[in-house]
N, C-alpha and C positions, 0 to 999 in steps of 0.2 A: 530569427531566433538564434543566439549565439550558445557552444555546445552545451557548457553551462545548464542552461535553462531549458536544454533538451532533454537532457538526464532528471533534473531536478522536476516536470510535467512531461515522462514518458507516455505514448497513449498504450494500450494493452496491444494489439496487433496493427493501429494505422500508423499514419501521419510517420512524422521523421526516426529513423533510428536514432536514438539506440531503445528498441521497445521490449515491454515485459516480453516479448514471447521471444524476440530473439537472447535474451537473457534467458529464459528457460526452457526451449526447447528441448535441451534433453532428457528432462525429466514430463515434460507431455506426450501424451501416445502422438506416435510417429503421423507426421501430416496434419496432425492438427491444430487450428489457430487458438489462442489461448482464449478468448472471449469465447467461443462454444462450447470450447472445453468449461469453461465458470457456468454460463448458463447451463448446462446440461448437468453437473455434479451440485449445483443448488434450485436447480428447477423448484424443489418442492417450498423453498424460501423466498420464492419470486414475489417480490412485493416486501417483505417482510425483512429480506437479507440487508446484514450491514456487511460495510468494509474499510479496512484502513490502508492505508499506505505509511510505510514508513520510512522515514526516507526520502519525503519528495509531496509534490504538492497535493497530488494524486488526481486534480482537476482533469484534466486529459484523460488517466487512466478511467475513471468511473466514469466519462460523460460519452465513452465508445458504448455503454453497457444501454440498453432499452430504457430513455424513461419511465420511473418506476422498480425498473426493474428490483434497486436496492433504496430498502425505508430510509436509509439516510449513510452514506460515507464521508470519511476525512484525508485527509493527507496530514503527518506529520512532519516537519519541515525546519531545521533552522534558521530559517527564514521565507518570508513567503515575496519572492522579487519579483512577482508579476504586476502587469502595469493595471489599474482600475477597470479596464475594456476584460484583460483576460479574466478576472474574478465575475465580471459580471452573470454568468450564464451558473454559478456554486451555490446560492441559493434557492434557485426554480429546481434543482436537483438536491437538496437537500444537503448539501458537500460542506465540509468546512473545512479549513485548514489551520491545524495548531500548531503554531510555532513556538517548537520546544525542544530539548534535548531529549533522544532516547536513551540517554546511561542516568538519567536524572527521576527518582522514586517519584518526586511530584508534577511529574508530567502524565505520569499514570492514575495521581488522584485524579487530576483533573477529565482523562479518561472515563474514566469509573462515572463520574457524572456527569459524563457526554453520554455516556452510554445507558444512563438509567435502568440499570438490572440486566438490560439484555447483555446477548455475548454478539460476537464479531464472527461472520461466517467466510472469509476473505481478510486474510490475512498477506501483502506484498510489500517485501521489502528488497532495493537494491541501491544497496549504497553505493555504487558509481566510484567517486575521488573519495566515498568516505570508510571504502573500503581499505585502503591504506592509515587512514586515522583513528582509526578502532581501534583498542586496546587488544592485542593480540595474547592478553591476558583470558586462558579458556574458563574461568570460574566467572569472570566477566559477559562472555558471551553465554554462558551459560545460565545465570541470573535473565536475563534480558530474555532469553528464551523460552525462560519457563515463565515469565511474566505475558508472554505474548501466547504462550501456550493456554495459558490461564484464562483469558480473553478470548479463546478460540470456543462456538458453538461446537456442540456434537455434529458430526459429520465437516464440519466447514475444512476451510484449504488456505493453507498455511505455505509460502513458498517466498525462499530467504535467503541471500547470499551470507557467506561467512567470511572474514576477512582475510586478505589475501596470504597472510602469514599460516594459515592456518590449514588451507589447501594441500 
């Protein structure tokens, strides 16, 4: 797997760096692996929880999480380069991946009725190289944010890089 397509199907704590947790470790309680940390702050949505990934295919990331454990997640993507083997295991888990633009209003219709009324209790995003291509326009990432906010169930968990201009 070349780095590319490392970043773009990070898993949450296995398989190859560069992974969500070491992306956010400083913001999870100290020692802890990020998939206990999810299971433990959505326990009571076990079964029922969704999640998105933005940014990235999110395959990897949801398929470390318990069978079942989430009613259905996606990865958002602009593009999905995996080879027919790697997608194979996205529908026995419910996963889908939308290949769309995140600065783009109808990509979130299309959200809306993926999601059918529910909200999104996991919300991860890390744009990698797209961190540099972002609009380092702050009313821009601020749109985007409250769009994603918006989508966020009560209690759910929301964790997001911002682009590197902005740091």
């Amino acid at each position: 797997m070349n780095s590319a397509s490392t970043w773009l199907d990070s898993g949450i704590d296995g398989g190859q760096p560069p992974t969500f947790r070491n992306t956010f470790k400083r913001v999870l309680p100290e020692g802890r692996k990020m998939l206990e940390y999810v299971e433990e702050m959505l326990a009571l949505r076990r079964g029922k929880a969704v999640g998105i990934e933005f940014g990235g295919v999110g395959s990897s990331a949801f398929g470390e999480f318990p069978k079942g454990f989430f009613r259905q997640s996606a990865g958002v993507s602009l593009v999905d380069y995996r080879e027919e083997e790697a997608k194979a295991g996205d529908s026995d888990r419910n996963h889908l991946v939308v290949v769309g633009d995140i600065l783009s209003s109808s990509l979130y219709d299309d959200i809306e009725i993926w999601l059918q009324g529910r909200k999104v209790d996991l919300i991860i995003e890390r744009m990698a190289k797209g961190l540099t291509l972002m609009p380092d326009e702050p009313y821009t990432l601020s749109r985007i944010l409250q769009i994603w906010y918006s989508l966020l169930h009560n209690n759910g968990i929301m964790l997001v890089q911002v682009p590197i201009s902005l740091n």
